[in-house]
KOLKOLPA-39917 format. One record per residue (C-alpha): residue number from 0; residue in three letters; x, z, y. Coordinates in steps of 0.001 Angstrom, whole numbers, plus 500000, padded with zeros to 6 digits. Layout:
<roros>
(roro NUM; 'Ala'; (X; Z; Y));
...
</roros>
This chain:
<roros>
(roro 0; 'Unk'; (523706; 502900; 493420));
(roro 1; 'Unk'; (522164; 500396; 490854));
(roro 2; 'Unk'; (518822; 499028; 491143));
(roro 3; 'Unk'; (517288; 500616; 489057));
(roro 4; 'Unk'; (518253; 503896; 490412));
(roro 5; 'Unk'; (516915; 502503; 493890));
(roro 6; 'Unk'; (513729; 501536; 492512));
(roro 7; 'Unk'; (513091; 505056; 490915));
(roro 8; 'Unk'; (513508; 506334; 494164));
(roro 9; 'Unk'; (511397; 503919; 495482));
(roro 10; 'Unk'; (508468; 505227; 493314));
(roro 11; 'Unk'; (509150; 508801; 494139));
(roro 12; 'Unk'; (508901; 508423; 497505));
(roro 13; 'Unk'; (505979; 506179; 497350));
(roro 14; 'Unk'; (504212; 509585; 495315));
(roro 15; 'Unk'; (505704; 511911; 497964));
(roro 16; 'Unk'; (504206; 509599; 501133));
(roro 17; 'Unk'; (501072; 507920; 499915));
(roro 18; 'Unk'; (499355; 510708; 497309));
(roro 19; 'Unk'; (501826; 514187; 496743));
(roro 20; 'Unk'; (503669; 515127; 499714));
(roro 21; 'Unk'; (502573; 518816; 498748));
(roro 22; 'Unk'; (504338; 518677; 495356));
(roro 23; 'Unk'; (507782; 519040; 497313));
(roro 24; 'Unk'; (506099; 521120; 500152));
(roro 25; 'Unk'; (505865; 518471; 502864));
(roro 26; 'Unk'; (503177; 518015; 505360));
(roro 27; 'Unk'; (502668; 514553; 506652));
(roro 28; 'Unk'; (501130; 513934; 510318));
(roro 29; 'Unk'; (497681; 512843; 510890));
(roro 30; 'Unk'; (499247; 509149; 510356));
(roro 31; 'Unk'; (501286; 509405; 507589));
(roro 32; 'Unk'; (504483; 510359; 509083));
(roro 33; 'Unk'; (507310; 512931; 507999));
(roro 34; 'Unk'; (510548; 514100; 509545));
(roro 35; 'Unk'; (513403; 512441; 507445));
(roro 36; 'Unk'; (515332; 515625; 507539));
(roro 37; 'Unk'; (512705; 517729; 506400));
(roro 38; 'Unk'; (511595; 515070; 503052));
(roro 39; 'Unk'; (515634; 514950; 502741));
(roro 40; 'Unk'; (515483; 518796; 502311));
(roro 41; 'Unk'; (512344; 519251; 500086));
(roro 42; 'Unk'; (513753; 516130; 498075));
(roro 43; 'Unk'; (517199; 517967; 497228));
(roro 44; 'Unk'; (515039; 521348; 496839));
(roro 45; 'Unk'; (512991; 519432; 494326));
(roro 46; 'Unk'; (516392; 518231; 492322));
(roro 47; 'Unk'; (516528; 514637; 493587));
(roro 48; 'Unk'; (519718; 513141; 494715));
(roro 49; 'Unk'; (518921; 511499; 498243));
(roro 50; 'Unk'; (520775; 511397; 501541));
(roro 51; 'Unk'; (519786; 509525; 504358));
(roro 52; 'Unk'; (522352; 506421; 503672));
(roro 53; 'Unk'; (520417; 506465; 500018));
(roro 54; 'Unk'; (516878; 506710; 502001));
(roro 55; 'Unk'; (517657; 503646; 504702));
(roro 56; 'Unk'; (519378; 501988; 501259));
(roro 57; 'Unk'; (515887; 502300; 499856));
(roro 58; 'Unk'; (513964; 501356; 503081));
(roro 59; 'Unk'; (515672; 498174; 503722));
(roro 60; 'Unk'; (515924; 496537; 500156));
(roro 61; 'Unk'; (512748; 497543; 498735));
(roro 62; 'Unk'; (510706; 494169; 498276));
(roro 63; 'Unk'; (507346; 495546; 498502));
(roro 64; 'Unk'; (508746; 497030; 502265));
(roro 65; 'Unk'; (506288; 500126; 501316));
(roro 66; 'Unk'; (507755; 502117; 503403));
(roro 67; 'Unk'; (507867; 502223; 507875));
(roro 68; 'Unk'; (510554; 503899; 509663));
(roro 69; 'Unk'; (510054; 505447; 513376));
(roro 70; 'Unk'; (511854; 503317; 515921));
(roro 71; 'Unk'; (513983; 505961; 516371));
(roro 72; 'Unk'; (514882; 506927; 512675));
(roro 73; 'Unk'; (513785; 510136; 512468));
(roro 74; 'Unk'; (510586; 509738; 510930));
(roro 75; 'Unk'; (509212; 507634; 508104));
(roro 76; 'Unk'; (505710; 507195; 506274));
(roro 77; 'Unk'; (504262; 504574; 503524));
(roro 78; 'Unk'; (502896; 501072; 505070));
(roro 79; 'Unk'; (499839; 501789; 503383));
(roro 80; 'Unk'; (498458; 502648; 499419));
(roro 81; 'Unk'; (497592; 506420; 500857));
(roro 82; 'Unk'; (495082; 508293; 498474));
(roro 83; 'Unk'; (495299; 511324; 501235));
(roro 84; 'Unk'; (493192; 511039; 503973));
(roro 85; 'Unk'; (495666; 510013; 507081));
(roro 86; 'Unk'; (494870; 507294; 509374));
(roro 87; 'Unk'; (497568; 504354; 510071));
(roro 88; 'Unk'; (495970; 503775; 513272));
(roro 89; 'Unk'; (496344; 499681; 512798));
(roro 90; 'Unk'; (494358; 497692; 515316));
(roro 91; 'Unk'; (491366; 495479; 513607));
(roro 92; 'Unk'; (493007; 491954; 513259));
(roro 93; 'Unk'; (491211; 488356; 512472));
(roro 94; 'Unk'; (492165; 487559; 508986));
(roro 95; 'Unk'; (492886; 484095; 507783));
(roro 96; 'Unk'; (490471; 482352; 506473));
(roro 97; 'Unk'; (490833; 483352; 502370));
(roro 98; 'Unk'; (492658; 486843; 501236));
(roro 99; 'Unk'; (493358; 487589; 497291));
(roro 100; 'Unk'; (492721; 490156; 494986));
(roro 101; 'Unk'; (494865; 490360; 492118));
(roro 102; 'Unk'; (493251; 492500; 489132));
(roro 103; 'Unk'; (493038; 492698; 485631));
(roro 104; 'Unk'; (490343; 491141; 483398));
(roro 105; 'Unk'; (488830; 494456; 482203));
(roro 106; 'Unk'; (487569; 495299; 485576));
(roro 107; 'Unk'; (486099; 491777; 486827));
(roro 108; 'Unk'; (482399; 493036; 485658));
(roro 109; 'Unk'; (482585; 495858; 487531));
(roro 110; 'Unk'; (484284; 494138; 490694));
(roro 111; 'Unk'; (481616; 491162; 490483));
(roro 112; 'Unk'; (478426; 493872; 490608));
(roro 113; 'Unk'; (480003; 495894; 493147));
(roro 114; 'Unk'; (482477; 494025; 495092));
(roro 115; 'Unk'; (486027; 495776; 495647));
(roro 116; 'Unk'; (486130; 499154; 496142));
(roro 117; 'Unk'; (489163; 500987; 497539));
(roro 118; 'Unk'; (488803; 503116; 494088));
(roro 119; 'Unk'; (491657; 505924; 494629));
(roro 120; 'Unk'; (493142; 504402; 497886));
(roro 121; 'Unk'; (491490; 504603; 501417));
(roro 122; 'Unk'; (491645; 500715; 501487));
(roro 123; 'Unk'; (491018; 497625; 499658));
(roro 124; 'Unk'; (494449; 495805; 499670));
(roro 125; 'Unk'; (494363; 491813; 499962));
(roro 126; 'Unk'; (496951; 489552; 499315));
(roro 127; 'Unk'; (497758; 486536; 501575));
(roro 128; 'Unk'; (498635; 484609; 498727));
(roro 129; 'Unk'; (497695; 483986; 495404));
(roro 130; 'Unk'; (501319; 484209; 493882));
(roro 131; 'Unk'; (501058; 488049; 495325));
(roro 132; 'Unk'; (497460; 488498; 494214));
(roro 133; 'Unk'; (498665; 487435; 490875));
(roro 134; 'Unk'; (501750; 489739; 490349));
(roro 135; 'Unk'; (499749; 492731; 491388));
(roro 136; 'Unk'; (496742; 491996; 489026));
(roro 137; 'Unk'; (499679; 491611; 485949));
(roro 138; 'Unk'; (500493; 495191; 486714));
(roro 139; 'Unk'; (497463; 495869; 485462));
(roro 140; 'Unk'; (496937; 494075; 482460));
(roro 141; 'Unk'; (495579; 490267; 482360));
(roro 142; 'Unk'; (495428; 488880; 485670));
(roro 143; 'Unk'; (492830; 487564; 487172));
(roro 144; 'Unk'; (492705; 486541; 490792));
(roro 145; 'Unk'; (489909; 487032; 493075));
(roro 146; 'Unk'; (489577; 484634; 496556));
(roro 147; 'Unk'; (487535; 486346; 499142));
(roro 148; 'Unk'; (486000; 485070; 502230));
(roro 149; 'Unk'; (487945; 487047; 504645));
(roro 150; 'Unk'; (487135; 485164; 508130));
(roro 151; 'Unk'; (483330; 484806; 506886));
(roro 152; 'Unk'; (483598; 488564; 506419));
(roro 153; 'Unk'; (485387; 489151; 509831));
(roro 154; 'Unk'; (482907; 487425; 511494));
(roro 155; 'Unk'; (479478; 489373; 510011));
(roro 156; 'Unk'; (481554; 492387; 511329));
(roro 157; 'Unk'; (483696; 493404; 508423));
(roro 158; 'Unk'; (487282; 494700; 509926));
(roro 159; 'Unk'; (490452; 493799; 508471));
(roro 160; 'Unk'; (493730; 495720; 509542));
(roro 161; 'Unk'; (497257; 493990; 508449));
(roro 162; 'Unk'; (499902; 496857; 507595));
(roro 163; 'Unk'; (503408; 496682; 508661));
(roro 164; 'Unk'; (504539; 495292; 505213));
(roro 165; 'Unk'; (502060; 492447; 505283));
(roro 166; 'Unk'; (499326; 493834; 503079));
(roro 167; 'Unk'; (495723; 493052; 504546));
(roro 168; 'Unk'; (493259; 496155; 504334));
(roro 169; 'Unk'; (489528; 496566; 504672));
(roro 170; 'Unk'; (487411; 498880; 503522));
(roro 171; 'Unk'; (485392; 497320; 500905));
(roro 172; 'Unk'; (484222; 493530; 499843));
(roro 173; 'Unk'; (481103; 492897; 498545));
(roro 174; 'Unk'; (480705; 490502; 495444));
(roro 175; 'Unk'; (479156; 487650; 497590));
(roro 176; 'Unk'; (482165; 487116; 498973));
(roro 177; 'Unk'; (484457; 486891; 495822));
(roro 178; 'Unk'; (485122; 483963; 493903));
(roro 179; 'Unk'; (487478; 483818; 491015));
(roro 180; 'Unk'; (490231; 481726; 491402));
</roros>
């Protein structure tokens, strides 16, 4: 399988698990989670070409590790990006002392009046460094890169999860803790 053809599966199933499992007729668990068997069924129903050594292909060498496998295989679910309402249950963590926020110059205006706003997702997503912060905001158009406060926001009370692929989460960050980098 080439990589491209890994990576387009890679997107699909990041639709399926973090926005349209209905599309294929799969229900996701109060966290996220489906049966492999039963998104390896809807996926063939739906016409795309995926059997589990494809699926743990996918898994294991996508870069972005987007996506969390059940300890004992059966069940998978996105590391986080859901626009459906599930909850990851992640334990609040203490963040390092700066996160990122990589965006693109059209929306700094709105981000410096408002602060970041999870916008589709449940969850802000923050970037531990500014190389990450910087390829994310270049998805988007011209990058900037935001440097937030994250322990000073910790501290006044602010919680900050970490998802299993490294991604910090809150659920918003006001402008007086942003600074463009």
């Amino acid at each position: 399988m080439t990589k491209q053809s890994l990576n387009y599966l890679s997107k699909y199933l990041s639709f399926i698990l973090r926005h349209q499992p209905q599309s294929i007729g799969l229900i996701l668990d109060e966290q996220g989670w489906a049966s492999v068997d039963e998104l390896l069924e809807k996926a063939k129903f739906s016409g795309k070409s995926l059997d589990h050594a494809t699926l743990l292909r996918v898994v294991e060498t996508n870069e972005k590790k987007r996506f969390t496998l059940s300890q004992d295989g059966r069940r998978i679910r996105a590391a986080q990006g859901h626009s459906i309402n599930i909850s990851l249950n992640l334990k609040p963590k203490e963040p390092p002392a700066n996160l990122y926020h990589g965006t693109a110059t059209r929306f700094l205006d709105s981000i410096l009046a408002h602060g970041l706003l999870p916008q589709s997702r449940q969850q802000v997503h923050l970037s531990l460094t500014k190389e990450t912060a910087k390829k994310i905001g270049q998805r988007h158009g011209k990058a900037v890169i935001l440097k937030l406060e994250a322990l000073c926001m910790h501290q006044q009370g602010f919680k900050f999860f970490l998802a299993d692929n490294g991604v910090w989460l809150t659920d918003h960050v006001p402008p007086e803790f942003l600074a463009i980098v």
